[in-house]
C-alpha positions as CSV (number, residue, x, y, z in Angstrom):
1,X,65.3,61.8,89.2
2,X,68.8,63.1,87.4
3,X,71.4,64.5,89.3
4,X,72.5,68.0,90.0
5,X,76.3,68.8,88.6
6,X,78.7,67.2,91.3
7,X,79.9,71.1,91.8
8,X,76.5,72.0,93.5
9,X,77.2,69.8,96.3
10,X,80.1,72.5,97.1
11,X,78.5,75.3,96.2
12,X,76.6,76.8,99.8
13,X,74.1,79.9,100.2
14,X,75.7,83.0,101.4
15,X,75.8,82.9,105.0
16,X,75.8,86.9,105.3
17,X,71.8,86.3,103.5
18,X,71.3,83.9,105.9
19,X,71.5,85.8,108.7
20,X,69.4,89.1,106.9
21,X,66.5,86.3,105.6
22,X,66.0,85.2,109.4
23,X,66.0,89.1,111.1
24,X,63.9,89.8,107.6
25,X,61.3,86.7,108.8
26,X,61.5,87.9,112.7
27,X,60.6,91.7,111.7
28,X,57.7,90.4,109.6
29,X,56.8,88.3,112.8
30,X,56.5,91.6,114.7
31,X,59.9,91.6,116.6
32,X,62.0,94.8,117.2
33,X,65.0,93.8,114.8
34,X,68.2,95.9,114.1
35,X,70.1,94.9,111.6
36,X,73.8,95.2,111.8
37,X,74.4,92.2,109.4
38,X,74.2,93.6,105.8
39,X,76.7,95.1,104.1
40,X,75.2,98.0,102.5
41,X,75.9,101.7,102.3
42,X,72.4,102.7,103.0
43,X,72.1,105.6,101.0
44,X,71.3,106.8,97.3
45,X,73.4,108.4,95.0
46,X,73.2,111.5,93.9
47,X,70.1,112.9,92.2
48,X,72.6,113.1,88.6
49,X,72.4,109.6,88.8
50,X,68.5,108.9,88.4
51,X,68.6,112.1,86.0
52,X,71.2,109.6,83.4
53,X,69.0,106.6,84.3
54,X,65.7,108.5,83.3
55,X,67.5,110.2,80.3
56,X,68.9,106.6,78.8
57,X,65.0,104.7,79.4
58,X,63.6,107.4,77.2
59,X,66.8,107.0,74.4
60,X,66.5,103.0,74.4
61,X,67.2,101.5,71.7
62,X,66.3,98.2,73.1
63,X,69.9,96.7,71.2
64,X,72.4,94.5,72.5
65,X,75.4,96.4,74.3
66,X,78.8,95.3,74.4
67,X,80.5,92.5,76.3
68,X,83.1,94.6,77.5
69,X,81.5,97.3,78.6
70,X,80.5,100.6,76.7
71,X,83.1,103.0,75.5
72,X,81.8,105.4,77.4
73,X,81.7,103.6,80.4
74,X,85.5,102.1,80.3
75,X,86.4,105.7,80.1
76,X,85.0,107.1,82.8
77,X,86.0,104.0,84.8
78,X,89.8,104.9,83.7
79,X,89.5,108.3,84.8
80,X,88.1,107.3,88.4
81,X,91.0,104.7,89.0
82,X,93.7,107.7,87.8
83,X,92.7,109.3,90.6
84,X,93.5,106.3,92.5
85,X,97.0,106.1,91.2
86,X,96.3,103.7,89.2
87,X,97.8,104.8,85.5
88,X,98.5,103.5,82.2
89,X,95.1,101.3,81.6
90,X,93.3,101.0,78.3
91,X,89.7,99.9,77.6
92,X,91.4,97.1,76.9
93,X,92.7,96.3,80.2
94,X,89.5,96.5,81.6
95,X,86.1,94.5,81.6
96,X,83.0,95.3,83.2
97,X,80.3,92.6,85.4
98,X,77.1,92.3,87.3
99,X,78.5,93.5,90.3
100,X,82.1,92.7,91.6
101,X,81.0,89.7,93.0
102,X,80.4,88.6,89.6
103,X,83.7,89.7,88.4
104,X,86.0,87.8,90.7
105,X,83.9,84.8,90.3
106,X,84.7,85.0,86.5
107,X,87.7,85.7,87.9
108,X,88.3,82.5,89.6
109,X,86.7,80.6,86.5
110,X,89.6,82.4,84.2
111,X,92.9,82.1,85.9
112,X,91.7,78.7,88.2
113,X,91.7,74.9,87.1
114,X,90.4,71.9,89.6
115,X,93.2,71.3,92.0
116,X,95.0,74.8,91.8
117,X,95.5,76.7,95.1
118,X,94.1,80.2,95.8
119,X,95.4,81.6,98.8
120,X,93.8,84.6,100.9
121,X,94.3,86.2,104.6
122,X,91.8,85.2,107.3
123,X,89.4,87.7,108.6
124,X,88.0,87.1,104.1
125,X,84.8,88.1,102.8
126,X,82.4,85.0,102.6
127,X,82.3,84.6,99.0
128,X,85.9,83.9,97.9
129,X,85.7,80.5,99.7
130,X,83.0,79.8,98.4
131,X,83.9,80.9,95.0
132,X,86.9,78.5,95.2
133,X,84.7,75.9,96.2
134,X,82.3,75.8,93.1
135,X,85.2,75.8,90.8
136,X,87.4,73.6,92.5
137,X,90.5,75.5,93.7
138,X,92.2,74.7,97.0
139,X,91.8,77.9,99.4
140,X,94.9,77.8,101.6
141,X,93.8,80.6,104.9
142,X,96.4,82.4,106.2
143,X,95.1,83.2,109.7
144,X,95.4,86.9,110.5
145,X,94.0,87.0,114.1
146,X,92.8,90.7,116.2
147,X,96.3,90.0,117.7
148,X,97.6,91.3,114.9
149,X,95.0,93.8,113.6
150,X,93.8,91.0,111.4
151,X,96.6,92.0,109.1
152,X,98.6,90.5,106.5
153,X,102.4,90.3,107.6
154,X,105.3,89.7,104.7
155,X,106.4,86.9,106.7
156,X,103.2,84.7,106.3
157,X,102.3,85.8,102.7
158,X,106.1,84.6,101.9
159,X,105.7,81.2,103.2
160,X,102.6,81.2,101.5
161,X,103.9,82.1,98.1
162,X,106.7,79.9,98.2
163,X,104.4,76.8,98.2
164,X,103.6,78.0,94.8
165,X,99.7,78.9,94.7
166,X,97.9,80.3,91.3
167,X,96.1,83.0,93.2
168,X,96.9,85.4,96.0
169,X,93.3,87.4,96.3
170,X,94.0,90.4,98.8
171,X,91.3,92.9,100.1
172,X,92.1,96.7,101.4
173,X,90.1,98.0,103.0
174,X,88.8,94.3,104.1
175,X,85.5,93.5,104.4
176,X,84.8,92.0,107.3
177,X,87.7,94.0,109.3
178,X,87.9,97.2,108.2
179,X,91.5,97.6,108.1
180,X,93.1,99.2,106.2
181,X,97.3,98.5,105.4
182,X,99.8,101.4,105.2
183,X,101.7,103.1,102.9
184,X,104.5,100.8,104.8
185,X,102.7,97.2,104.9
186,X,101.5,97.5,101.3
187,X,105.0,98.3,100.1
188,X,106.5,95.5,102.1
189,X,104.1,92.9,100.8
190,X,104.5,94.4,97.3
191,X,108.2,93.3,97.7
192,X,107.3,89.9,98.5
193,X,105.0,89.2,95.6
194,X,107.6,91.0,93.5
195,X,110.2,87.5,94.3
196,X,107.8,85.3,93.4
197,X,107.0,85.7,89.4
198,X,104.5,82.9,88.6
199,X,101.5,83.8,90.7
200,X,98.2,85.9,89.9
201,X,97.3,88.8,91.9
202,X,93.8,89.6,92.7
203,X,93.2,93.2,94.2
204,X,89.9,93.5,96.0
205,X,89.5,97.1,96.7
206,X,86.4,98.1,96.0
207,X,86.0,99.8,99.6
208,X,89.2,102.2,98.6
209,X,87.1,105.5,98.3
210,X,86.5,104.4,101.8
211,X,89.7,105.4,104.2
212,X,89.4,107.6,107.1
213,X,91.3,109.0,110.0
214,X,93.7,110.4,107.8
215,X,94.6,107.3,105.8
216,X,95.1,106.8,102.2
217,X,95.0,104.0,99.9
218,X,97.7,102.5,98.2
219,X,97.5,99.4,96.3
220,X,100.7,97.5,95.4
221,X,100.9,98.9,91.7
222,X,102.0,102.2,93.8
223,X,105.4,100.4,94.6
224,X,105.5,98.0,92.2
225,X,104.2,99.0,88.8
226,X,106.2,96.2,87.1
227,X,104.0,94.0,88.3
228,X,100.9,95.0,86.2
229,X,101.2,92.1,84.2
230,X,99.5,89.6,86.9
231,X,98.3,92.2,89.4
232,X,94.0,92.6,89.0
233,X,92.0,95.6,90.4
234,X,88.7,94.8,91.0
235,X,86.1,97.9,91.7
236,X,82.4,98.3,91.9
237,X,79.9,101.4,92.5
238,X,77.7,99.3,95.3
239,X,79.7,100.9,98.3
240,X,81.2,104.2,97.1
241,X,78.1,105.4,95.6
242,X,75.2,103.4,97.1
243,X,74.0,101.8,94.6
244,X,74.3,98.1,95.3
245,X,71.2,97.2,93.7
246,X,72.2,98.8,90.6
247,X,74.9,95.8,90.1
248,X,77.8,97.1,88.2
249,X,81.8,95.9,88.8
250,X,84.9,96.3,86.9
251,X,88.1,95.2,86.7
252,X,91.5,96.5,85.5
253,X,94.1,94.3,84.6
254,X,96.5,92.9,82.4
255,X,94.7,92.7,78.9
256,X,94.9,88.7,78.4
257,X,92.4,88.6,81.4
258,X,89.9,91.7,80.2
259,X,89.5,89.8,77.1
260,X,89.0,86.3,78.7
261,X,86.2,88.0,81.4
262,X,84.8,90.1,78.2
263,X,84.4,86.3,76.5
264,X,82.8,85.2,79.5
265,X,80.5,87.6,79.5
266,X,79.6,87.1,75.5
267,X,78.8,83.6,76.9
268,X,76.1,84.4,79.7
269,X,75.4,88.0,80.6
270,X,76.1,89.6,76.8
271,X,76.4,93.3,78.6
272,X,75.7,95.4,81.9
273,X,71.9,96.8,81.1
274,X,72.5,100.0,79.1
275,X,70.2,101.9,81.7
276,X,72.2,101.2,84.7
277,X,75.5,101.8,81.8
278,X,74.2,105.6,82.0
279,X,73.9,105.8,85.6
280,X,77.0,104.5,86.2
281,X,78.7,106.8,84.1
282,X,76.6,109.2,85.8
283,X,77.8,108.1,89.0
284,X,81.4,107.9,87.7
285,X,82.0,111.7,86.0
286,X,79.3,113.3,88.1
287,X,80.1,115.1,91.3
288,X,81.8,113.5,93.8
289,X,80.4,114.7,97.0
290,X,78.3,112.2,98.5
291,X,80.6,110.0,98.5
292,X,83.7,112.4,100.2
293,X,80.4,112.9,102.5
294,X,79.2,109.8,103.4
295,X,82.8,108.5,103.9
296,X,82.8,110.9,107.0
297,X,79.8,110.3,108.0
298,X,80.8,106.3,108.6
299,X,84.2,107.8,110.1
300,X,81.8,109.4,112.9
301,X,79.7,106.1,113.2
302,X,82.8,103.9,113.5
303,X,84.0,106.0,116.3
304,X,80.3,105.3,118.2
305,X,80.9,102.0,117.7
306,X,84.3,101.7,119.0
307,X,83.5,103.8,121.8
308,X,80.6,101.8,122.9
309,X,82.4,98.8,122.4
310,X,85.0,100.1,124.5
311,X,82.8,100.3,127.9
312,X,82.5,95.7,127.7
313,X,85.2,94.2,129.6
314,X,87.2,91.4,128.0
315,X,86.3,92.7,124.4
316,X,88.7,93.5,122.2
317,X,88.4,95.7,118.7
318,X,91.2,96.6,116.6
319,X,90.6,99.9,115.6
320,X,89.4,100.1,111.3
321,X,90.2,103.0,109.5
322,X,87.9,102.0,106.5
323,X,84.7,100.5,104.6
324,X,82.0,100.4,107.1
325,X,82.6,97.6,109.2
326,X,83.8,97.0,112.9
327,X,85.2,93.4,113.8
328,X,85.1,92.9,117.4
329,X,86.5,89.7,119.5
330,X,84.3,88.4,121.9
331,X,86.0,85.4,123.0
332,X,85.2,86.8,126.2
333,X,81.9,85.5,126.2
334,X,82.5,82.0,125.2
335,X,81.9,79.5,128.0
336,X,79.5,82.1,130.0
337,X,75.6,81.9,130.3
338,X,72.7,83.6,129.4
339,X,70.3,82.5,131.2
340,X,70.0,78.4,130.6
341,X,72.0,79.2,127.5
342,X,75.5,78.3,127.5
343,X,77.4,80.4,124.6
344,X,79.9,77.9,123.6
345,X,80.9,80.0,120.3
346,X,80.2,83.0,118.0
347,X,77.0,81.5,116.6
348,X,76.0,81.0,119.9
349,X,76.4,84.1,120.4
350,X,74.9,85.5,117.7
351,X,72.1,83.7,117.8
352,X,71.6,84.8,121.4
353,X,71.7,88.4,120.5
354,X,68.9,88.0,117.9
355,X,66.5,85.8,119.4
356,X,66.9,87.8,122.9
357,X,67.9,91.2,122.0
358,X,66.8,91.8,118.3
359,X,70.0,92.5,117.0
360,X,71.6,90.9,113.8
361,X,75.2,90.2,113.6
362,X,77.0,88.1,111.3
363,X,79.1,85.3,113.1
364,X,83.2,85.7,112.6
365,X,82.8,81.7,111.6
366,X,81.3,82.9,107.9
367,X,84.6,85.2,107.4
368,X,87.0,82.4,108.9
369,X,87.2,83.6,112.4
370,X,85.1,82.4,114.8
371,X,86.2,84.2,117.8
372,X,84.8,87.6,116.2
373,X,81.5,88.8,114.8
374,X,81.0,91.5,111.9
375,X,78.9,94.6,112.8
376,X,77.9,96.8,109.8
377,X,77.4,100.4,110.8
378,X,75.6,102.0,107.9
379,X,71.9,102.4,110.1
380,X,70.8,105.5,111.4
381,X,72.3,106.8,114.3
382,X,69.1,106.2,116.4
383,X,69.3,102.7,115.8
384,X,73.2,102.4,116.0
385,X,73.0,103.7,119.7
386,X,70.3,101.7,120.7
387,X,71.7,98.0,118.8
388,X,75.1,99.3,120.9
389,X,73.2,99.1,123.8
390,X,71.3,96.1,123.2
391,X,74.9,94.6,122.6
392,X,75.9,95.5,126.0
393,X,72.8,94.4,128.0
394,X,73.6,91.1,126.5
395,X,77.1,90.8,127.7
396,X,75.9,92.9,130.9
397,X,73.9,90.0,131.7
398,X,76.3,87.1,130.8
399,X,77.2,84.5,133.9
């Protein structure tokens, strides 16, 4: 039989779907699952939306759209990042995907050859080491432990920079923490990019619509703006807007880049679907309120969570202020029992909590911490409370 390209014995499944397909199979099976594993918003947008989806299916033309992105679509994407701070873009600074998943992997296929280093804080979302593995990068971790807040610090991106990496990818708010840097830390790490001229900058931000507790975002354009010319904002309407499914990302960014993603794009996607193109610019220009909404909603859930996390001893949370995420350490667990069962680590654990209490959790191991696991808040309260408690039978019960 031939052989599969050499780069599919790097590539690996998601472990995030991993987790959902097995609490998917143990639901169908009958068993009482939560799900705290996913990372979706779990609600629809607004009604506008499906009005522009319904409105563009009985226009189509059936054509070809563009690779870039519609004009109509840029524009309204502009507009939405201006009221991020984010000023001075064109259309063609920008490019549009299948999701921003799909963006930063054309992403990593534009700005990395075999062999070059991409370098990214620990807690990380799953993908971007798994990105770099397909294409052949070098992902060097810079460990960013719940001792301190699983946050970046000048010092360590410094070293890192010096050793002279293509790539610095940075997420705020991070997916799997929550955290979310200050007006302060941004600036301060903004300074340190700033001395080292040679390296792409990868913004991740797609959770920025997302910031709670009296937070804002700020993004190191806000300090820096000189740096636009290696600096890229990624975006996408899948949390901000709940529409996941609908698959549509962006990016904003110097223009050499928006026109090597927009010939990426002429080279296996052609365009986004026109129909979702209407619903995003639906979702885009139309009212903003279930969005300002649903961020306090997940404000009020993330302060259930914390407080019920709070009642375990020996567990440890730093506090998020953003997304829709908690990140707790439960190092305290390693080494006990439950039951016969010796939890040695966080898959252990994990897999404890499903098989015994029907609750799915993502181990910290798939975000490069393993002394943590992800919980996504985004259920209904009902089911919140009782996963919580669930959570704290198990350690309740631990020997």
């Amino acid at each position: 039989m031939p052989k599969l390209a050499q780069r599919m014995g790097r590539a690996k499944p998601s472990a995030i779907m991993q987790i959902v397909e097995k609490a998917r199979k143990l639901k169908a099976e009958g068993r009482d699952i939560i799900s705290f594993s996913i990372g979706v918003p779990n609600f629809l947008p607004g009604e506008h939306v499906y009005a522009a989806a319904r409105e563009a299916l009985a226009k189509d033309s059936g054509q070809y759209g563009s690779n870039r992105g519609s004009d109509a679509l840029l524009d309204a994407f502009l507009k939405h990042i201006e009221a991020a701070g984010l000023i001075g873009y064109q259309r063609k600074h920008c490019a549009t995907g299948i999701g921003a998943k799909h963006i930063l992997y054309n992403l990593a296929e534009v700005l990395l050859d075999p062999g070059d280093e991409i370098v990214f804080p620990s807690p990380y979302w799953t993908t971007y080491a798994d990105i770099a593995e397909i294409v052949g990068a070098r992902a060097h971790v810079l460990p960013c432990p719940a001792s301190q807040n699983y946050k970046l610090t000048p010092d360590q991106l410094d070293a890192a920079l010096a050793r002279g990496p293509k790539v610095f990818l940075f997420n705020n708010p991070s997916n799997p923490t929550g955290m979310v840097y200050t007006r302060d830390e941004i600036a301060a790490l903004a300074d340190v990019i700033a001395r080292h001229p040679d390296i792409w900058v990868i913004c991740d931000d797609i959770y920025h619509r997302m910031v709670f507790s009296g937070h804002a975002y700020h993004n190191i354009l806000h300090f820096r703006p000189e740096l636009a010319d290696r600096v890229v904002f990624v975006d996408s309407l899948s949390k901000t807007y709940g529409m996941p499914g609908w698959r549509v990302g962006f990016m904003a960014g110097p223009e050499v880049v928006a026109q090597a993603l927009t010939t990426m794009n002429s080279n296996h996607i052609t365009n986004v679907p026109e129909v979702v193109v209407a619903a995003a610019i639906a979702a885009l220009s139309g009212p903003q309120d279930v969005p300002a909404a649903k961020a306090r909603e997940f404000e009020a859930k993330r302060d259930r969570v914390l407080a019920a996390l709070a009642q375990i001893p020996g567990l440890r949370c730093p506090r998020p202020d953003g997304a829709f995420y908690v990140f707790p350490d439960i190092s305290c667990a390693f080494g006990r029992k439950h039951g016969e069962r010796v939890i040695r680590d966080d898959i252990d654990f994990c897999a404890v909590l499903l098989e015994e209490k029907g609750v799915a959790c993502v181990p910290g191991s798939a975000f490069g911490e393993p002394s943590a696991l992800r919980i996504s808040y985004t259920c209904t309260d009902a089911q919140l409370d009782e996963g919580l408690q669930r959570i704290q039978a198990l350690f309740a019960e631990l020997v």
